[in-house]
RODO-2510 file (C-alpha; in nm, 4 decimals, decimal comma):
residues 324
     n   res          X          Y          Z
     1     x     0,0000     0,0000     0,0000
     2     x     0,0913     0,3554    -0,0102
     3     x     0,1695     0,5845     0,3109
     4     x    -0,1868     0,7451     0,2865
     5     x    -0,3692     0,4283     0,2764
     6     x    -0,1305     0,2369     0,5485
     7     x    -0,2164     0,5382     0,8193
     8     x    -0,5934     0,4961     0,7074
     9     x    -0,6070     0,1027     0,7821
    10     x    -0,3892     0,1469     1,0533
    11     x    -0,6581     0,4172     1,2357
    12     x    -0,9209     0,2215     1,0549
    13     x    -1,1494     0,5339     0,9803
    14     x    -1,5364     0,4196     1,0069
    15     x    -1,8479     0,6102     0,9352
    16     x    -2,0590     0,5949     1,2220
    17     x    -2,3516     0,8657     1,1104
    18     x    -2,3231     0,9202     0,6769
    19     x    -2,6132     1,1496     0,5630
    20     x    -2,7422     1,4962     0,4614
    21     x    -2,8783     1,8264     0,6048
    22     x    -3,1794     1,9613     0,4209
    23     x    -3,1941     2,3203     0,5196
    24     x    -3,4521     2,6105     0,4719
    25     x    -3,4997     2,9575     0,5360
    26     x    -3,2461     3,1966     0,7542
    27     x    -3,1197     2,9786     0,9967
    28     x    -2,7958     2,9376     1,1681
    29     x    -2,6967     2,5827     1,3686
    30     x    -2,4691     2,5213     1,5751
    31     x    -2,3081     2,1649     1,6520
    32     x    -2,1084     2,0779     1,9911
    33     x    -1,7760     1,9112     1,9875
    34     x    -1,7306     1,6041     1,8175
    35     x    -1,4672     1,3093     1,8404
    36     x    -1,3130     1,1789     1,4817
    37     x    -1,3755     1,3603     1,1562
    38     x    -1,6360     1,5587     0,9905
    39     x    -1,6662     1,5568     0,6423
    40     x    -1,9388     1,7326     0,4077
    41     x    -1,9669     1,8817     0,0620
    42     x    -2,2262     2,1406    -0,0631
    43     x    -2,4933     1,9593    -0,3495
    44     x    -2,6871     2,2708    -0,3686
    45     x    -2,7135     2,6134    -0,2184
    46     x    -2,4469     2,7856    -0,0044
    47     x    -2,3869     2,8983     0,3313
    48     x    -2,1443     3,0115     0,6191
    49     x    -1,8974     2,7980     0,8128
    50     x    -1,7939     2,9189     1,1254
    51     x    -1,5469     2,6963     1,3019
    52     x    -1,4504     2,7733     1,7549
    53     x    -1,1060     2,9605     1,7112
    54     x    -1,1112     3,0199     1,3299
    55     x    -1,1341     3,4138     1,3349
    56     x    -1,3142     3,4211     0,9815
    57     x    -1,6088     3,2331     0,8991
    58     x    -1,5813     3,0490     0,5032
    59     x    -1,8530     3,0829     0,2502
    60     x    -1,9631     2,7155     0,1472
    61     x    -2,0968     2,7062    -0,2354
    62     x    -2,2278     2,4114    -0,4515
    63     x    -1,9656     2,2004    -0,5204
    64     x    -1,7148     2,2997    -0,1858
    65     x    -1,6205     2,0342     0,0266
    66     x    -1,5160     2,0635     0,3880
    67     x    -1,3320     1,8237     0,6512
    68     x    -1,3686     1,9158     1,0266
    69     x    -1,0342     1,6688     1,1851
    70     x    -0,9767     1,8679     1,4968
    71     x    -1,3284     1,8017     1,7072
    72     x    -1,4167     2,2181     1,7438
    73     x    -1,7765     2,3002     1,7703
    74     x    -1,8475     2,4583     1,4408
    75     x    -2,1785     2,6415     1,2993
    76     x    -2,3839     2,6455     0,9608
    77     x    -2,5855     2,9235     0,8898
    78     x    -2,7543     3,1728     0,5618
    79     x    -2,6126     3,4266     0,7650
    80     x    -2,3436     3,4522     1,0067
    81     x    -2,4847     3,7266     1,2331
    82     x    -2,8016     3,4620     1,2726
    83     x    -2,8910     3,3776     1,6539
    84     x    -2,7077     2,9920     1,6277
    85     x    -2,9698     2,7287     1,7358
    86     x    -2,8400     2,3886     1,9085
    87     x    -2,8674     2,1304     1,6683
    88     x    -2,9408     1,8761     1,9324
    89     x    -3,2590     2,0524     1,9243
    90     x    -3,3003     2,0943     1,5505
    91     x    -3,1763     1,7392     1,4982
    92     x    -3,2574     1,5226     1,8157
    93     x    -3,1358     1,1697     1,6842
    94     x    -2,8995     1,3423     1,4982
    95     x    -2,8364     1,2252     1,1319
    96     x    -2,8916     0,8662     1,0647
    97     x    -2,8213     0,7875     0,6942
    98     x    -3,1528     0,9399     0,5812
    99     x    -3,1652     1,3348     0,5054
   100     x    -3,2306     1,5233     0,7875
   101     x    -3,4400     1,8616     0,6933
   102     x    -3,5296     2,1680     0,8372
   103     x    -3,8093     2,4309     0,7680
   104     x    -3,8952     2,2215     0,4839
   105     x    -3,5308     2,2287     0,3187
   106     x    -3,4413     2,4202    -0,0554
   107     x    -3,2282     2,5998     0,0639
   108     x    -2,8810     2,4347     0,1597
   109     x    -2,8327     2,0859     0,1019
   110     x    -2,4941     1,8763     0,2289
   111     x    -2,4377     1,5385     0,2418
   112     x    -2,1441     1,3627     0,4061
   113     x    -1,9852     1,1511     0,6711
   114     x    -1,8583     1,1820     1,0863
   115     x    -1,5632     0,9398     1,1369
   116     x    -1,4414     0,8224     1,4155
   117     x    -1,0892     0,6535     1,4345
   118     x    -0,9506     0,3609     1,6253
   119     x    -0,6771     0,3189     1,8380
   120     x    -0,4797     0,6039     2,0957
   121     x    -0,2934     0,7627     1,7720
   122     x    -0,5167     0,9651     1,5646
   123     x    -0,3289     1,2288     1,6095
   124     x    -0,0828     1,1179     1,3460
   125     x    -0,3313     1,1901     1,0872
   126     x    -0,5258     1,4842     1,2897
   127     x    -0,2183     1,6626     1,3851
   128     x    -0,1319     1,7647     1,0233
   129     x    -0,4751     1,9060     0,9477
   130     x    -0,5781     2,2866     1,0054
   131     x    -0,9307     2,3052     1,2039
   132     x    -1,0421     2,3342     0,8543
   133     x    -0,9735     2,1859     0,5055
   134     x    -1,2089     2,3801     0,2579
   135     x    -1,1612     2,3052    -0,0875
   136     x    -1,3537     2,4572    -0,3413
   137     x    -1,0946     2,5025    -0,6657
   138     x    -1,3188     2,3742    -1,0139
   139     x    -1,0863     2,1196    -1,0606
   140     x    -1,1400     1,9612    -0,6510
   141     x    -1,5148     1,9648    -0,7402
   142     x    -1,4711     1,7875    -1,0547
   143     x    -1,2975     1,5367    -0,8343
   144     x    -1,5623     1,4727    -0,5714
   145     x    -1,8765     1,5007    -0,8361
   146     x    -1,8925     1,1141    -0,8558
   147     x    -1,9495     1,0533    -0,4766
   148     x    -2,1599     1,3341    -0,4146
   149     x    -2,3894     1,2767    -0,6983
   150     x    -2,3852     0,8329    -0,5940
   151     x    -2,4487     0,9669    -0,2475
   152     x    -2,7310     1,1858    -0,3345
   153     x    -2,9132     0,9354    -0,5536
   154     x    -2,9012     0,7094    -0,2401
   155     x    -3,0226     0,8873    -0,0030
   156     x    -3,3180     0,9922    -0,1599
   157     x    -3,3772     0,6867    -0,3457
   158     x    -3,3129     0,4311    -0,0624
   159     x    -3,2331     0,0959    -0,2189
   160     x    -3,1185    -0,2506    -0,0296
   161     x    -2,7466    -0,2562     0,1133
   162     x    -2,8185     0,1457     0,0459
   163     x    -2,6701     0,2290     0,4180
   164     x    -2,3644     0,0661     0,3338
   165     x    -2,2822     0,2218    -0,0304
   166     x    -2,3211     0,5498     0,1335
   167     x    -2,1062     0,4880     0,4408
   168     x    -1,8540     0,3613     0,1581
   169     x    -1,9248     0,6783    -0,0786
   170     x    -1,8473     0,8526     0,2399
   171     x    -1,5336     0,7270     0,3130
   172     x    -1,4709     0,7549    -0,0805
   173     x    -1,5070     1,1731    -0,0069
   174     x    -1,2938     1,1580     0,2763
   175     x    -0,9398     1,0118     0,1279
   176     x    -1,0530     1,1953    -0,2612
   177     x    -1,0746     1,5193     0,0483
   178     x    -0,7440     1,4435     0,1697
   179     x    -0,5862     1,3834    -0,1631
   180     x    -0,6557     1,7051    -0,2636
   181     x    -0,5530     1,8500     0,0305
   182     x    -0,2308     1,6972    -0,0067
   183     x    -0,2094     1,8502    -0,3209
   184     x    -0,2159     2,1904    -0,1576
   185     x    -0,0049     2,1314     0,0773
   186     x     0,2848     2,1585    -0,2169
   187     x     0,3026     2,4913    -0,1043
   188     x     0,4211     2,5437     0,2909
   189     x     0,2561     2,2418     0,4535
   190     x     0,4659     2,0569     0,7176
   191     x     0,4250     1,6997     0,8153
   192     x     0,4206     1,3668     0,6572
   193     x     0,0526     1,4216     0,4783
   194     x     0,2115     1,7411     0,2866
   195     x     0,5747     1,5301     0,2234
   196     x     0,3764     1,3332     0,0170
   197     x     0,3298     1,5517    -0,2290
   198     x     0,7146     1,5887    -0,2888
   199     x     0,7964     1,2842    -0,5269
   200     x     1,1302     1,2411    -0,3464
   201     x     1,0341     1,2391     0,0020
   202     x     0,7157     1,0445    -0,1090
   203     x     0,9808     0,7913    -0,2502
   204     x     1,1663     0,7709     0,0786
   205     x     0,8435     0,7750     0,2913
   206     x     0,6961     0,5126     0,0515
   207     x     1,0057     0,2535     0,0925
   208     x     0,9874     0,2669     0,5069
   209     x     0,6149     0,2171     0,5028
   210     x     0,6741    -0,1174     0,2130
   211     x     0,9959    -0,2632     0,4216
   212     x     0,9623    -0,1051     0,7934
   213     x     1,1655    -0,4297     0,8864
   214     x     1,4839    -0,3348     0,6637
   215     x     1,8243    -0,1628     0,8780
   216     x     1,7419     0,1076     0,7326
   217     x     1,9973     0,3675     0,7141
   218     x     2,0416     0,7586     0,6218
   219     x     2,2445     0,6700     0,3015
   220     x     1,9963     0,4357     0,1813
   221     x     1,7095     0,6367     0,2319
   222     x     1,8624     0,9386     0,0587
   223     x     1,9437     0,7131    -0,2586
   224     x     1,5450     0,6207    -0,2724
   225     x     1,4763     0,9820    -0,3007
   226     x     1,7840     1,0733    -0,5746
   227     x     1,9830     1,2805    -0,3052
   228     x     2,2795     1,3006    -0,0908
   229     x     2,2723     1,1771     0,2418
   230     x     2,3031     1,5590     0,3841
   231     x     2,0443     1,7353     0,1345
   232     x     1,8140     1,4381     0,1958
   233     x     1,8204     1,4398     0,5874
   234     x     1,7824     1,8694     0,5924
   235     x     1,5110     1,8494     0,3520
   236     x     1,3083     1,5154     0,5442
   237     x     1,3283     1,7436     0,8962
   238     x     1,2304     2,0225     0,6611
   239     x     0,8899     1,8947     0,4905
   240     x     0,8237     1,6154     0,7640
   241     x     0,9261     1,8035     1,0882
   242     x     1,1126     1,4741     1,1939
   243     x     1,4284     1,3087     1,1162
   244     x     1,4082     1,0139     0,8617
   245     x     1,4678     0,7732     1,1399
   246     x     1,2552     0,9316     1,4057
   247     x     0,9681     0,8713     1,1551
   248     x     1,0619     0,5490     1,0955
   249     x     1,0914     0,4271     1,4550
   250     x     0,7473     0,5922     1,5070
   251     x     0,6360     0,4695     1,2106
   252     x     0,7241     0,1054     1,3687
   253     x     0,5855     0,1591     1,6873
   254     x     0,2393     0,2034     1,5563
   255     x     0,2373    -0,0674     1,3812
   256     x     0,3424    -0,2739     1,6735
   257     x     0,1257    -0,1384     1,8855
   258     x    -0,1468    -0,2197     1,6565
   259     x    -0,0221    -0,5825     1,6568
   260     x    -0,0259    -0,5915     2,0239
   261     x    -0,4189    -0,4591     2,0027
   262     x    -0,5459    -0,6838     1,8047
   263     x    -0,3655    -1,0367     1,7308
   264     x    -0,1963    -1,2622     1,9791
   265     x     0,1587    -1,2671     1,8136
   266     x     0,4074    -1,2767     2,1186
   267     x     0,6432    -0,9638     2,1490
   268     x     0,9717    -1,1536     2,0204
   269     x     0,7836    -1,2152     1,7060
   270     x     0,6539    -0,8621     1,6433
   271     x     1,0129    -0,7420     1,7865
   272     x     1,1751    -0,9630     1,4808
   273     x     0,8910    -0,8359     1,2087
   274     x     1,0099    -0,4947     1,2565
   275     x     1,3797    -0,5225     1,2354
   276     x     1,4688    -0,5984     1,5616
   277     x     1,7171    -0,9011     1,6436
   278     x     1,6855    -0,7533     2,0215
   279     x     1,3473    -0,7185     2,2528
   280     x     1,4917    -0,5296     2,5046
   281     x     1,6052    -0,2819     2,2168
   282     x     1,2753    -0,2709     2,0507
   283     x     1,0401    -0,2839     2,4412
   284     x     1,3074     0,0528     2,4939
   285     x     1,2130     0,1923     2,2068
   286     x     0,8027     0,1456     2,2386
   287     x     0,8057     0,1998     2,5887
   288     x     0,9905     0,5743     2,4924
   289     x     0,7269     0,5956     2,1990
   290     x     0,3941     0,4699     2,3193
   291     x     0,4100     0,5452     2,6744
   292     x     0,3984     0,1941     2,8214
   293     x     0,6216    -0,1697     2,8190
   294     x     0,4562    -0,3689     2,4756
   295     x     0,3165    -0,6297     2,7200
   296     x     0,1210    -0,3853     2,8872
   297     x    -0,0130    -0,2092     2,5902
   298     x    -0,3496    -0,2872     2,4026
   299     x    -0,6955    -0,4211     2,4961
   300     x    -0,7113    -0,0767     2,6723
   301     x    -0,5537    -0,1560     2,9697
   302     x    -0,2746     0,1370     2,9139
   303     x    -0,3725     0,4575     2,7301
   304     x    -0,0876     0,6466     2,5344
   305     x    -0,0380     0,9446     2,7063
   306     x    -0,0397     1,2806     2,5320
   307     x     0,2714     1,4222     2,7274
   308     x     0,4785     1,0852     2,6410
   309     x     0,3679     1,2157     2,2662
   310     x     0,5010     1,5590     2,3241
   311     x     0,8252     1,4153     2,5514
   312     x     0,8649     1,2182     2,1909
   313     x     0,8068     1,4845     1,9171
   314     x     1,0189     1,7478     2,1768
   315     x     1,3413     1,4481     2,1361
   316     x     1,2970     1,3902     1,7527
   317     x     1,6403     1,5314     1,6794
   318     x     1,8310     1,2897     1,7818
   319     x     1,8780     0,9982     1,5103
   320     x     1,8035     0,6900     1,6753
   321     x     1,9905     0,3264     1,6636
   322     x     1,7237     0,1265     1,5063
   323     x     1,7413    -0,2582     1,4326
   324     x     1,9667    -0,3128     1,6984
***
């Protein structure tokens, strides 16, 4: 697979509520916090997105699609001076895979998906994304048309096995929403989502994500992407915000860790799948990573701790002895 798609399994994204808002008349509605991901696009009509701590609110036309990854209470309204109304009270089950309207709808219609993500490390994915990703270039519209127009047709013509195409068309709009997002990110973005878009760290990033076993080393790396070893490790720190073998140790960790979650494979084997001849090097290394000793991690019995994150991310200059 490609980095993308590994992170996706590996969080293993699922559409929990996949529907549309039907909206009428001057109204504005506010939503509360939310775990996971929001993502919507615009079929017909427009309106105003105000996202908590986003000083300017976005105009949403036909076409635009938006991803909410950070949890913020947010607000859709005709006008952004509107009175907000809880949409607990407009929407009291909430959206269930049928249209939801209000005031007879016309108005503003949006369909989409809210995600939620597995495991104690969505924050690999989350922590690259600004409160909001609006997209709404011709070209980004012309990409999601497909789903939105499938998703449409289902939900007002409700077929058999109809809930599950449009939890699938959802999650269909969410990596086509990232994709594109990537795309932008070309120009400033920092973090492993936006390296993608450079075809010689995406080389690099790509050949640690298809061998995360391998002794990996700086030289190695550097000839994947076409550079010298200096140029290639200035440039990884530069786009990714990590050294190449920070990432990869991380990159290792979570996939242990995901191991440990959900199959019985002993640590020596899991130790040995990722490159490590030693468990006491590699139970160092994830206990440093994922805040916890391997055999105490999964089945929920040890959270990873969001200072052990930080304590991580703060120490990711120093090039680490991996494979030991």
């Amino acid at each position: 697979m490609d980095p993308l798609s590994d992170v996706l399994s590996l969080l293993k994204p699922r559409s929990y509520v996949s529907g549309g808002f039907d909206v009428g008349g001057d109204v504005s509605i506010q939503f509360p916090r939310h775990d996971g991901i929001k993502c919507y696009a615009v079929v017909s009509g427009q309106c105003w997105l105000s996202v908590e701590g986003v000083p300017d609110a976005v105009r949403l036309a036909t076409g635009d699609c938006f991803v909410l990854p950070n949890g913020r209470p947010f607000r859709l309204a005709s006008d952004p001076a509107l009175t907000p109304v809880d949409a607990r009270t407009m929407f009291p089950a909430g959206p269930n895979g049928g249209i939801v309207s209000s005031d007879g709808g016309g108005d503003c219609y949006l369909v989409g998906g809210h995600f939620t993500l597995a495991g104690n490390h969505a924050d690999i994915l989350l922590g690259v994304l600004p409160p909001i990703v609006h997209l709404q270039k011709e070209s980004d519209k012309a990409a999601l048309r497909w789903s939105l127009e499938r998703m449409m047709q289902e939900l007002r013509e409700p077929q058999p096995g109809g809930f599950l195409v449009v939890q699938h068309l959802a999650s269909m709009m969410l990596v086509q929403a990232l994709r594109l997002h990537l795309a932008e990110g070309s120009r400033g973005g920092v973090g492993w989502l936006f390296a993608l878009a450079d075809p010689q760290m995406r080389a690099a990033i790509t050949a640690m994500h298809d061998d995360p076993a391998r002794h990996w080393t700086l030289p190695a790396l550097a000839e994947h992407a076409g550079m010298s070893r200096t140029t290639f490790a200035l440039k990884f720190k530069e786009t990714v915000g990590q050294p190449p073998m920070t990432y990869l140790t991380r990159w290792r960790m979570l996939l242990a860790g995901d191991r440990l979650a959900n199959s019985t494979d002993p640590v020596s084997v899991i130790a040995l799948s990722l490159g490590y001849e030693s468990e006491s090097a590699f139970s160092t290394a994830f206990k440093r990573i994922m805040g916890c000793p391997p055999r105490h991690y999964g089945r929920g019995r040890i959270p990873v701790s969001p200072a052990h994150r930080a304590r991580e991310a703060a120490g990711g200059d120093r090039l680490e002895a991996v494979a030991r």
